[in-house]
Gaussian input, Z-matrix of N, CA and C with variables (Angstrom, degrees):
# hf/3-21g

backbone

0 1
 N
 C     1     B1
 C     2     B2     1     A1
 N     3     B3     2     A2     1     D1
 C     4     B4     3     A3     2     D2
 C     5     B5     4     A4     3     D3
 N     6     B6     5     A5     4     D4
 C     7     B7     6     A6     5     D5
 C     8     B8     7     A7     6     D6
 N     9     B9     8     A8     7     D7
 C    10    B10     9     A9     8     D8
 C    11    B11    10    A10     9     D9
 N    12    B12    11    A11    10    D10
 C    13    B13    12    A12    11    D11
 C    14    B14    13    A13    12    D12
 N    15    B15    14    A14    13    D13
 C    16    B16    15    A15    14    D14
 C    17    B17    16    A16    15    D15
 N    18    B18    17    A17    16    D16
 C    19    B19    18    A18    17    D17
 C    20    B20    19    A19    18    D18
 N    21    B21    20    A20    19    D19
 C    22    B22    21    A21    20    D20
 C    23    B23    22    A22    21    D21
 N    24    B24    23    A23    22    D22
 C    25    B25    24    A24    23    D23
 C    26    B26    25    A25    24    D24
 N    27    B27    26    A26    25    D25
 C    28    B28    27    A27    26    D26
 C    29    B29    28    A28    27    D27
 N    30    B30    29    A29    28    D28
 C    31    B31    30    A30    29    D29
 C    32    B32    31    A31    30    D30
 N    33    B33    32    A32    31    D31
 C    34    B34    33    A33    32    D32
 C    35    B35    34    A34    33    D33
 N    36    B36    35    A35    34    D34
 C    37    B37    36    A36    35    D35
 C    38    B38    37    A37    36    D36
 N    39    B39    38    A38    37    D37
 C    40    B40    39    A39    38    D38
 C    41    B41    40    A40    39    D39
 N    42    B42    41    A41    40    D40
 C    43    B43    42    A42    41    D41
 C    44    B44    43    A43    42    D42
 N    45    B45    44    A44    43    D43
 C    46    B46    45    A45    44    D44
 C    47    B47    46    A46    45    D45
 N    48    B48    47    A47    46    D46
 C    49    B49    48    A48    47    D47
 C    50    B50    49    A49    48    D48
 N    51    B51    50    A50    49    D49
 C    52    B52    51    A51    50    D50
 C    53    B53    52    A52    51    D51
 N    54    B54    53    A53    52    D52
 C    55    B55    54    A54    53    D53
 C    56    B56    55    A55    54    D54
 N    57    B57    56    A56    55    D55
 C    58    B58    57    A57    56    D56
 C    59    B59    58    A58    57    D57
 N    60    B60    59    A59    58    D58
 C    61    B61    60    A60    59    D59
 C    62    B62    61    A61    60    D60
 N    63    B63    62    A62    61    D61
 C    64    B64    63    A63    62    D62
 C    65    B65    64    A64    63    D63
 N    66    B66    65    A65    64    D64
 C    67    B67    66    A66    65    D65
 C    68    B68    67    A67    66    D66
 N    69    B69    68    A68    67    D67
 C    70    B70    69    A69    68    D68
 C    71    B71    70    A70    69    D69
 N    72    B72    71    A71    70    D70
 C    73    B73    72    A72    71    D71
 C    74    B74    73    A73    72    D72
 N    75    B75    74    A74    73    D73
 C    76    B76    75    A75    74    D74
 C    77    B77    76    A76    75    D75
 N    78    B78    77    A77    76    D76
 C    79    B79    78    A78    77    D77
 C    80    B80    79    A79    78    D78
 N    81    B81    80    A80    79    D79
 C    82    B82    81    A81    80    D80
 C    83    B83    82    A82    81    D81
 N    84    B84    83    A83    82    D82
 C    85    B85    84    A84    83    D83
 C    86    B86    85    A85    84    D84
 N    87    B87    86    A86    85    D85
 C    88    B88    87    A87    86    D86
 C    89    B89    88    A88    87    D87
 N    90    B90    89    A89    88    D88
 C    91    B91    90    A90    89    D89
 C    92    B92    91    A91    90    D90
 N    93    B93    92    A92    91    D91
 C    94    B94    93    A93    92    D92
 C    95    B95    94    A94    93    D93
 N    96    B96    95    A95    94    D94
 C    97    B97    96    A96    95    D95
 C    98    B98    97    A97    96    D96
 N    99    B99    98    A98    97    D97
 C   100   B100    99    A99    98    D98
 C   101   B101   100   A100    99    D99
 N   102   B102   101   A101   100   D100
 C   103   B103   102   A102   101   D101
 C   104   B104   103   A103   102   D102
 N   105   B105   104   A104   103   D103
 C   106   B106   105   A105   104   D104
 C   107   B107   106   A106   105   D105
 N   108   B108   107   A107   106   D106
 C   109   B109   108   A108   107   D107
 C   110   B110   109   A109   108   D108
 N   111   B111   110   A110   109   D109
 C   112   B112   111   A111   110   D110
 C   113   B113   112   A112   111   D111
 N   114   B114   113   A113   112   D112
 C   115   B115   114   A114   113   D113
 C   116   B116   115   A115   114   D114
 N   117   B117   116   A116   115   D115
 C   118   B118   117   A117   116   D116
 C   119   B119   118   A118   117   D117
 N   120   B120   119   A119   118   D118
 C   121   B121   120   A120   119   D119
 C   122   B122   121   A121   120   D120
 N   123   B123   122   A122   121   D121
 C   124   B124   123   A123   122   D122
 C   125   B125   124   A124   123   D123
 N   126   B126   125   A125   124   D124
 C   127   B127   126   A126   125   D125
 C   128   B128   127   A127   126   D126
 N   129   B129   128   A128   127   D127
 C   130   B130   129   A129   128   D128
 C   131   B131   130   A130   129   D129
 N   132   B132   131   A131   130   D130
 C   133   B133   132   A132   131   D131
 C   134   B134   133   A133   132   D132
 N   135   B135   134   A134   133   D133
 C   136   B136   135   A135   134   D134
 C   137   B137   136   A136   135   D135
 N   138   B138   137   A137   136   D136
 C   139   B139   138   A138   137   D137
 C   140   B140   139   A139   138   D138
 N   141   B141   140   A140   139   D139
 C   142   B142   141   A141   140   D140
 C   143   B143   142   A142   141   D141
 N   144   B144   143   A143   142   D142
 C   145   B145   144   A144   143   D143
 C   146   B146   145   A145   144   D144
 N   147   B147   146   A146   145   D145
 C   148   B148   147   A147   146   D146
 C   149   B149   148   A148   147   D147
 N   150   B150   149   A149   148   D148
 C   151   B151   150   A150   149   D149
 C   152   B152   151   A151   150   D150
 N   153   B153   152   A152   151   D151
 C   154   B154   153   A153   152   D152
 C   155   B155   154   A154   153   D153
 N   156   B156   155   A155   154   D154
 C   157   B157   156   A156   155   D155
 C   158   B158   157   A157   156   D156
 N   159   B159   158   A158   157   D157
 C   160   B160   159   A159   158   D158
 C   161   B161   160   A160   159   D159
 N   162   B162   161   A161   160   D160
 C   163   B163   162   A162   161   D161
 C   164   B164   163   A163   162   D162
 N   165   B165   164   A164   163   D163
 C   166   B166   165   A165   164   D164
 C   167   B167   166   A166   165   D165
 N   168   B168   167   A167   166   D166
 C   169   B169   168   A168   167   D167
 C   170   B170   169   A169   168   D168
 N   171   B171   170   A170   169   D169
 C   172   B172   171   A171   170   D170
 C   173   B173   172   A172   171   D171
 N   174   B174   173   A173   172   D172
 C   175   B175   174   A174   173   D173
 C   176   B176   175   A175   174   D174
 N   177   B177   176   A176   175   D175
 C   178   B178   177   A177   176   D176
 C   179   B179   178   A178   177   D177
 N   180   B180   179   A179   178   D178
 C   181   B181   180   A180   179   D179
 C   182   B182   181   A181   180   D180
 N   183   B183   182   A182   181   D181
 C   184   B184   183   A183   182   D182
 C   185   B185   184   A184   183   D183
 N   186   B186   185   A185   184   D184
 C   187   B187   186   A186   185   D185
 C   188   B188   187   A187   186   D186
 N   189   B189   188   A188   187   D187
 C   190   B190   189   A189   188   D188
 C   191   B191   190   A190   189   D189
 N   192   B192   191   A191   190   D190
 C   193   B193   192   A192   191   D191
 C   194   B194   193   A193   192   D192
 N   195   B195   194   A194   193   D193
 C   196   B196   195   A195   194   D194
 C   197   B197   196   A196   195   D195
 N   198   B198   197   A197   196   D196
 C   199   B199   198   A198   197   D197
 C   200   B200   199   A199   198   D198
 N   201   B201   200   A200   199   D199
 C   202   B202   201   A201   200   D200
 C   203   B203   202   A202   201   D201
 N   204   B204   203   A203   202   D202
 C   205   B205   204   A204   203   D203
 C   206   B206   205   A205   204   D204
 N   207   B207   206   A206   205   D205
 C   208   B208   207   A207   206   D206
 C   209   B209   208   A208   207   D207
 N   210   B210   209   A209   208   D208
 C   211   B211   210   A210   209   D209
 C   212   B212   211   A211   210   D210
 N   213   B213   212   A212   211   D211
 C   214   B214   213   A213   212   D212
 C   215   B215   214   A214   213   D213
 N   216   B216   215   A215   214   D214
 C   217   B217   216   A216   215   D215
 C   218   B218   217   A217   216   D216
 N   219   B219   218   A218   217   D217
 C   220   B220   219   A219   218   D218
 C   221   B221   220   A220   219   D219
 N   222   B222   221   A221   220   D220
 C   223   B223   222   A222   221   D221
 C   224   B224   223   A223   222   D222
 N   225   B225   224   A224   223   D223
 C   226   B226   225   A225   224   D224
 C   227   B227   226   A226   225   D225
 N   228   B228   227   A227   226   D226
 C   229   B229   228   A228   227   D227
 C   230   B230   229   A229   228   D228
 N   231   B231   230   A230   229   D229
 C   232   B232   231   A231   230   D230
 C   233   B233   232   A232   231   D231
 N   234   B234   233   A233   232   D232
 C   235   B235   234   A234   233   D233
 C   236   B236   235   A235   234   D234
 N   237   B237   236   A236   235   D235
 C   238   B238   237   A237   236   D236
 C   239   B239   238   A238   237   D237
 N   240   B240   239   A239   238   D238
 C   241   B241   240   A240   239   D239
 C   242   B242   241   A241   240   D240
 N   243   B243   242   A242   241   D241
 C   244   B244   243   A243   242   D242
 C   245   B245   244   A244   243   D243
 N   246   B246   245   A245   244   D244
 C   247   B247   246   A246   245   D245
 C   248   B248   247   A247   246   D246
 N   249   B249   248   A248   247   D247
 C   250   B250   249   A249   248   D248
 C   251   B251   250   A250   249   D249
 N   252   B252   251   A251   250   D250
 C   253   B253   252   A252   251   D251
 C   254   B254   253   A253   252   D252
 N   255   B255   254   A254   253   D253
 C   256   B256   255   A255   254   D254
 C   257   B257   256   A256   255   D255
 N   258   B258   257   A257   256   D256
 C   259   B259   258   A258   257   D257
 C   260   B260   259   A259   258   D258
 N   261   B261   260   A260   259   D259
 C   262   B262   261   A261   260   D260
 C   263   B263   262   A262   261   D261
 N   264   B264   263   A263   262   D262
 C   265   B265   264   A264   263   D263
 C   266   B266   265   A265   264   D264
 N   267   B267   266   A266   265   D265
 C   268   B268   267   A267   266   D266
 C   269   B269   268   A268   267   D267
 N   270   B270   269   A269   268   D268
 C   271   B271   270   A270   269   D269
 C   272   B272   271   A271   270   D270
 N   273   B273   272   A272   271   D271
 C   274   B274   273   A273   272   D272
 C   275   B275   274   A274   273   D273
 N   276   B276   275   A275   274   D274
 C   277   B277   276   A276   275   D275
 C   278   B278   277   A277   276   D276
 N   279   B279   278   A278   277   D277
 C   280   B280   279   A279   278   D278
 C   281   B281   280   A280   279   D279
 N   282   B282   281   A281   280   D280
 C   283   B283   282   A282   281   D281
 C   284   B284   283   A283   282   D282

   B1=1.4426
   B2=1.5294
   B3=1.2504
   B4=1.7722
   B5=1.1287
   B6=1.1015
   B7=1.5062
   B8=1.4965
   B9=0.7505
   B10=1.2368
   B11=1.3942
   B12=1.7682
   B13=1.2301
   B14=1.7209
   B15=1.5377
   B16=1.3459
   B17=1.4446
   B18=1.1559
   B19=1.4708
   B20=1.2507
   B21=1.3881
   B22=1.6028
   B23=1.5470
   B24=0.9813
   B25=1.9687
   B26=1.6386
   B27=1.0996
   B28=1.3748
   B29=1.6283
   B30=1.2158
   B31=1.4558
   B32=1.4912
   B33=1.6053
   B34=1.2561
   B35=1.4788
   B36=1.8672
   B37=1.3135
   B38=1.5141
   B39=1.2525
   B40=1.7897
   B41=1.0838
   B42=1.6879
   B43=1.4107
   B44=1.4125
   B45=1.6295
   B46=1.6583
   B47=1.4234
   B48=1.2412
   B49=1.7323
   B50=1.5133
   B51=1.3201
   B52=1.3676
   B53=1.5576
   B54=1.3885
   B55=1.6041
   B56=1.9137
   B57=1.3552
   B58=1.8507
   B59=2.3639
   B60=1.3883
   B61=1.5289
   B62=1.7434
   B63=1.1145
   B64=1.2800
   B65=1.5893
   B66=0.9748
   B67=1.8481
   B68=1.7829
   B69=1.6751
   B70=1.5294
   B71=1.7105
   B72=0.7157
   B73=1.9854
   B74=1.4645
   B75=1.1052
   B76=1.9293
   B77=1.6874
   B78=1.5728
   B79=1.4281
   B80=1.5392
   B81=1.3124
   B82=2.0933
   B83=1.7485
   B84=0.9661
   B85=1.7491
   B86=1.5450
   B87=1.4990
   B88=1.2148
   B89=1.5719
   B90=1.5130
   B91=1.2297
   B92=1.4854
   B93=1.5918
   B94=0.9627
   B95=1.7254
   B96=0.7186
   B97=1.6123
   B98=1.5404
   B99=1.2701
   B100=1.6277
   B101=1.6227
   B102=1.1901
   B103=1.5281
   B104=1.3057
   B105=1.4953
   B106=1.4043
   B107=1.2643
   B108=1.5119
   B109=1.7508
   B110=1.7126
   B111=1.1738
   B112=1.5828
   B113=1.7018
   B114=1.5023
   B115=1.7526
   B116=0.7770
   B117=1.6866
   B118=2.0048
   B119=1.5218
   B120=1.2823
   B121=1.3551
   B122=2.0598
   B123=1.1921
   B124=1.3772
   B125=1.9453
   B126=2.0763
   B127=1.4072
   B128=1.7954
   B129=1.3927
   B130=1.5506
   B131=1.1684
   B132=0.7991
   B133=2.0771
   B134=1.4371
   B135=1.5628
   B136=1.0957
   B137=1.4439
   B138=1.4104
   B139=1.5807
   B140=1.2457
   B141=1.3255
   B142=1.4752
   B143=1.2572
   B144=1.5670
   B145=1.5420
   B146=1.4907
   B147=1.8110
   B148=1.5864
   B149=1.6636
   B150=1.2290
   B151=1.8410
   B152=1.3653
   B153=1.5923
   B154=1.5068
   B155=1.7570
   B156=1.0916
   B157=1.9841
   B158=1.4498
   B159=0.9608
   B160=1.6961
   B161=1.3572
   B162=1.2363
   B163=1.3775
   B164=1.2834
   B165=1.6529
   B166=1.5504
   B167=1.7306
   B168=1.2459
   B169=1.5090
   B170=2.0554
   B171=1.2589
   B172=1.7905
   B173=1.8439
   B174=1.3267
   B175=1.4450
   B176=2.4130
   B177=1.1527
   B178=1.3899
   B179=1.6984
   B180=1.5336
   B181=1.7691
   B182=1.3238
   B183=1.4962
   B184=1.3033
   B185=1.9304
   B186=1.2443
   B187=1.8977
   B188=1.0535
   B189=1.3618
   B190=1.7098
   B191=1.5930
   B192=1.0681
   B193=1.3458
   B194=1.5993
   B195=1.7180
   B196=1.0378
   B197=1.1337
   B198=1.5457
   B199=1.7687
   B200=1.3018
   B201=1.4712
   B202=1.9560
   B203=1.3553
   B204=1.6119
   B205=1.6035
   B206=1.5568
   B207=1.2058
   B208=1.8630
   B209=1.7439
   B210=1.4843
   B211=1.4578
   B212=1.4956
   B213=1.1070
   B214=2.2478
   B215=1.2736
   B216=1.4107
   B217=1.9552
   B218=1.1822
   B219=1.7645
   B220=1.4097
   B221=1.7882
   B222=1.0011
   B223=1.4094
   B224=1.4772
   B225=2.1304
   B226=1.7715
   B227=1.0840
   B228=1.7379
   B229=1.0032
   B230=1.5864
   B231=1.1174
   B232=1.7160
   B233=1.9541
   B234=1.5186
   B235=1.1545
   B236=1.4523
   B237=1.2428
   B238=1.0151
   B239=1.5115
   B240=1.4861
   B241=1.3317
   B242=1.3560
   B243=1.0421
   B244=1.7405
   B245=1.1221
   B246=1.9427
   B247=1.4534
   B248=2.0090
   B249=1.4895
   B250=1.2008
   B251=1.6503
   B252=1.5033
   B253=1.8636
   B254=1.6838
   B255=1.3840
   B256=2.0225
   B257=1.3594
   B258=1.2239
   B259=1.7753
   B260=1.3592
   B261=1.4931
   B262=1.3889
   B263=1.3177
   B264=1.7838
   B265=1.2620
   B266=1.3950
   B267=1.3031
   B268=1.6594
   B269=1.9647
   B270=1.1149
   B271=1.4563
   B272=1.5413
   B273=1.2810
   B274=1.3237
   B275=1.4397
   B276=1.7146
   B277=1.2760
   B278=1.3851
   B279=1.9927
   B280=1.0930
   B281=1.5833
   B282=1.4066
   B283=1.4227
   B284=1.3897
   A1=108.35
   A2=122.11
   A3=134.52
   A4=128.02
   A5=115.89
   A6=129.82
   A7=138.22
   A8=146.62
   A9=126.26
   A10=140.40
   A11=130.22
   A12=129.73
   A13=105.95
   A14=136.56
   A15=122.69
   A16=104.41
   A17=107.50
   A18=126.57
   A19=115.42
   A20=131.08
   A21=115.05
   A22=118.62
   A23=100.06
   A24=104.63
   A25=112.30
   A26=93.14
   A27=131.51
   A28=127.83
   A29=128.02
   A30=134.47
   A31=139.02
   A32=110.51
   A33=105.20
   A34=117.03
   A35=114.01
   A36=108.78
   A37=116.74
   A38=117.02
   A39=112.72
   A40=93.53
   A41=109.19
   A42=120.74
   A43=88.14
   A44=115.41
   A45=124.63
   A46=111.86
   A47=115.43
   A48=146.45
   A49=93.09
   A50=119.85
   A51=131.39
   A52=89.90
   A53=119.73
   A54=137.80
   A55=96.30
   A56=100.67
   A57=82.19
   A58=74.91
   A59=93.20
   A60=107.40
   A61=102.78
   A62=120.25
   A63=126.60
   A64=133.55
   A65=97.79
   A66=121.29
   A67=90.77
   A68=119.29
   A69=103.24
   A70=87.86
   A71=136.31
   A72=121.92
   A73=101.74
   A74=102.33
   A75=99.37
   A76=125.10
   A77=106.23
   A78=114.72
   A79=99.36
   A80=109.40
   A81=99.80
   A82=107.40
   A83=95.17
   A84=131.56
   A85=98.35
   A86=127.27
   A87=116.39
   A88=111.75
   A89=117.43
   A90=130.43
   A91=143.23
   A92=117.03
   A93=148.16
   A94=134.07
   A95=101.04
   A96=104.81
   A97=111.39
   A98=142.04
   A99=125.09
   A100=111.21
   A101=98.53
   A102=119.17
   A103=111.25
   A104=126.49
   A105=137.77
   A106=119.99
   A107=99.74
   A108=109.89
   A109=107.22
   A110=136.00
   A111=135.93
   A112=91.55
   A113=86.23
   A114=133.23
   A115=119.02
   A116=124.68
   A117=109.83
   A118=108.86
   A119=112.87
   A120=118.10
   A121=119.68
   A122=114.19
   A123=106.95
   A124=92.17
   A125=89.86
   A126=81.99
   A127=83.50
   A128=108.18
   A129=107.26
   A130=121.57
   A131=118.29
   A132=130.42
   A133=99.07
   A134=129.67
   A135=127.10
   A136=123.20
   A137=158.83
   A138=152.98
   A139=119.83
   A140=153.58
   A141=126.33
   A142=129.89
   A143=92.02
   A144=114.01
   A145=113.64
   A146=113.75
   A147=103.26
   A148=98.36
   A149=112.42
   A150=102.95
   A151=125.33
   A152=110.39
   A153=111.83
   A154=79.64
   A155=121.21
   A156=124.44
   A157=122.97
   A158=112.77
   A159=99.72
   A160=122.20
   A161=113.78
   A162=101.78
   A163=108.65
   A164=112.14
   A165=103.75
   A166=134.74
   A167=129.11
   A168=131.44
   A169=95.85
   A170=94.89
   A171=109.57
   A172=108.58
   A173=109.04
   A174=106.22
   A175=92.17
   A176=107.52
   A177=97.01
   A178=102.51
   A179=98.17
   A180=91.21
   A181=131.38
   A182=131.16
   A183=116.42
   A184=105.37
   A185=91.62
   A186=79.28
   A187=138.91
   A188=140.53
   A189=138.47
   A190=108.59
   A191=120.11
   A192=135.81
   A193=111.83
   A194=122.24
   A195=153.53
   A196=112.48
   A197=150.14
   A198=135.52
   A199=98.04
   A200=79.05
   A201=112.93
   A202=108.93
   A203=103.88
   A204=120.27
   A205=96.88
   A206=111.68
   A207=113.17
   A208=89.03
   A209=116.95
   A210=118.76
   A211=124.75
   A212=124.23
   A213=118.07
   A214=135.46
   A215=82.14
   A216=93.07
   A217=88.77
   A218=99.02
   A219=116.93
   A220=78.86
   A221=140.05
   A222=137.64
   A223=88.67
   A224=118.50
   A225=116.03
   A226=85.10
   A227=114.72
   A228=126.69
   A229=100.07
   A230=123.11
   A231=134.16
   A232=92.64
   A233=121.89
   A234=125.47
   A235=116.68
   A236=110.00
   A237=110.27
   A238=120.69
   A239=117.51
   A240=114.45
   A241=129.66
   A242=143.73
   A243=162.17
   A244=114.91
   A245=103.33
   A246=108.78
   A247=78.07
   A248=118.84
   A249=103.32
   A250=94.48
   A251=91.88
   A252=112.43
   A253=82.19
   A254=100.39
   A255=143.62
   A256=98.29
   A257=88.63
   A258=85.48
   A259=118.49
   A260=127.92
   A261=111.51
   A262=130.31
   A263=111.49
   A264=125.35
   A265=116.38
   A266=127.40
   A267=141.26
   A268=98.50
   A269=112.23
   A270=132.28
   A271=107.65
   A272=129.18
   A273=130.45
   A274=121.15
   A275=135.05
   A276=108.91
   A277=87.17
   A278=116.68
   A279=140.57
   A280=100.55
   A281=101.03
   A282=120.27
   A283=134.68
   D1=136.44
   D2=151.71
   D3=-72.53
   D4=133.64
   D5=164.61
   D6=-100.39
   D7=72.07
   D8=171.89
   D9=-75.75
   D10=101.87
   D11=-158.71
   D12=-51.81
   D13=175.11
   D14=156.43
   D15=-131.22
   D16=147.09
   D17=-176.85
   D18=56.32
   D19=-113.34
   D20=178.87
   D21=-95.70
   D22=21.90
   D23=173.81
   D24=-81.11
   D25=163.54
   D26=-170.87
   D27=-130.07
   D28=113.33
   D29=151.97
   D30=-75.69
   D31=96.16
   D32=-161.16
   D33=-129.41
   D34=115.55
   D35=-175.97
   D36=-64.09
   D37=151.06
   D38=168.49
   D39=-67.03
   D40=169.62
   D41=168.39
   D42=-124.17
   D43=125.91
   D44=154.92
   D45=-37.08
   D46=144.82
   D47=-166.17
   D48=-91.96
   D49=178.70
   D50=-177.89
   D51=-82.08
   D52=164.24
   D53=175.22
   D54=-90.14
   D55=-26.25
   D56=-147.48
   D57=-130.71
   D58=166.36
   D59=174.73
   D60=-76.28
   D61=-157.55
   D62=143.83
   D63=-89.55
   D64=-20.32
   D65=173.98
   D66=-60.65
   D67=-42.24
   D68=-157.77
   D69=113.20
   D70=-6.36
   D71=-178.39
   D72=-75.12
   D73=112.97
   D74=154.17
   D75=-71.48
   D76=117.35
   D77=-170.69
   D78=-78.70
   D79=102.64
   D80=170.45
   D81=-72.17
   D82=146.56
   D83=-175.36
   D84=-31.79
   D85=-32.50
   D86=-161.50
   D87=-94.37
   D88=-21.91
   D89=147.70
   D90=-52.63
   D91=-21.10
   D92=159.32
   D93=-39.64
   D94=105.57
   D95=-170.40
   D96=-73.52
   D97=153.08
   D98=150.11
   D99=-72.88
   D100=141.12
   D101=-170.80
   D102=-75.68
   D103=127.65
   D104=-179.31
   D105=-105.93
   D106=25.77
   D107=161.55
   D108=-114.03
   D109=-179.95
   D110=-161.26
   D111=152.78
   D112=145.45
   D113=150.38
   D114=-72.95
   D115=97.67
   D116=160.14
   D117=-48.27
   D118=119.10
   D119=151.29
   D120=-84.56
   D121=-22.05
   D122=178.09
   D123=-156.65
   D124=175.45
   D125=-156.61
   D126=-155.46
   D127=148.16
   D128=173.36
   D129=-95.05
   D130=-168.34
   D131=-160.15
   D132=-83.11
   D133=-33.04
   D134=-172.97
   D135=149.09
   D136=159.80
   D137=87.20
   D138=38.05
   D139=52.50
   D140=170.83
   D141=-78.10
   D142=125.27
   D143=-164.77
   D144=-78.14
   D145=165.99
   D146=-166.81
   D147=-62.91
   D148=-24.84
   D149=-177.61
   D150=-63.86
   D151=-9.00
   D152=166.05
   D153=119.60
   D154=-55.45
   D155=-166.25
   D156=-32.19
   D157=135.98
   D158=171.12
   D159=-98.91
   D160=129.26
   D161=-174.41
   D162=-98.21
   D163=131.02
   D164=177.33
   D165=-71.89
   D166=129.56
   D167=-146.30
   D168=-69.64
   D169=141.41
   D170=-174.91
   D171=-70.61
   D172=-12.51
   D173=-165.44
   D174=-105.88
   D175=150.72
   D176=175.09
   D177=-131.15
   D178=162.82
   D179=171.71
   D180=-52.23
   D181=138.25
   D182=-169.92
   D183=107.58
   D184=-45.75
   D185=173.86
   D186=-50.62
   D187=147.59
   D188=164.60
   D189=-92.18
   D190=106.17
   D191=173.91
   D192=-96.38
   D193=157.91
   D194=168.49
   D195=-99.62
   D196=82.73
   D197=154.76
   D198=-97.54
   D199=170.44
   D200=165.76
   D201=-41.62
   D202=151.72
   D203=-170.47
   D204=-69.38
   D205=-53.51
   D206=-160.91
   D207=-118.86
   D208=51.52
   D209=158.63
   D210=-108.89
   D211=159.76
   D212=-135.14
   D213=37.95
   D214=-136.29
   D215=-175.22
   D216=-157.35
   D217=152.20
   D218=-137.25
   D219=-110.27
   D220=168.67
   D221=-151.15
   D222=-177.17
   D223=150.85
   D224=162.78
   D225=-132.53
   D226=142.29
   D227=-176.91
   D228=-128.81
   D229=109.15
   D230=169.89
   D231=69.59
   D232=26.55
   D233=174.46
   D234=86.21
   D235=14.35
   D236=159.96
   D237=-116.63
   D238=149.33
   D239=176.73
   D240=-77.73
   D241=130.18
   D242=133.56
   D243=-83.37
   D244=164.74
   D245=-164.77
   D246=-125.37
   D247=158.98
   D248=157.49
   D249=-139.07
   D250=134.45
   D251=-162.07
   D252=-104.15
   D253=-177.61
   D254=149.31
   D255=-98.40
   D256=121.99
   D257=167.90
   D258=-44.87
   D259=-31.64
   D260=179.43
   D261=-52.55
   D262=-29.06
   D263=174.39
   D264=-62.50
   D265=-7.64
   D266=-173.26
   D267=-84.00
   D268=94.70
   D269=171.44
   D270=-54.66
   D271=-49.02
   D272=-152.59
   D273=-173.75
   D274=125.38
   D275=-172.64
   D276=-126.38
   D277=127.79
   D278=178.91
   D279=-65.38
   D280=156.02
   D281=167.69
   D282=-140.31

């Protein structure tokens, strides 16, 4: 299935957490947090500003981003899960 975000949204897969600590501890599933790192998988046209302009969004497909723990909506796409944010909700994009 396709997506296309609109206006300043964003499509972003989680990326799975480590299985084990560094000590060697295996974290079971119920301990587990959802992960607040992710892949843009898709991306919208842009921001429209009060001048009518669009501004094009700072993050592009392909990035690893940082958002908020309980920021968007959680969306399955072909059974898999995504989050779809506002770009404002995008904390940080790793490099």
């Amino acid at each position: 299935m396709k997506i296309r975000p609109l206006a300043d949204r964003l499509v972003v897969k989680r990326v799975e957490q480590e299985q084990k600590t560094k000590g060697g501890i295996i974290i079971p599933d119920t301990a587990k947090e959802k992960p607040i790192e992710g892949l843009v998988v898709a991306i919208g046209n842009g921001k429209v500003q009060k001048n009518g302009k669009v501004r094009p969004l700072d993050v592009k497909t392909g990035d690893r981003v940082l958002f908020g723990k309980y920021s968007g909506t959680e969306i399955k796409l072909d059974g898999v899960e995504h989050v779809l944010l506002n770009e404002d909700d995008v904390l940080a994009v790793l490099s």
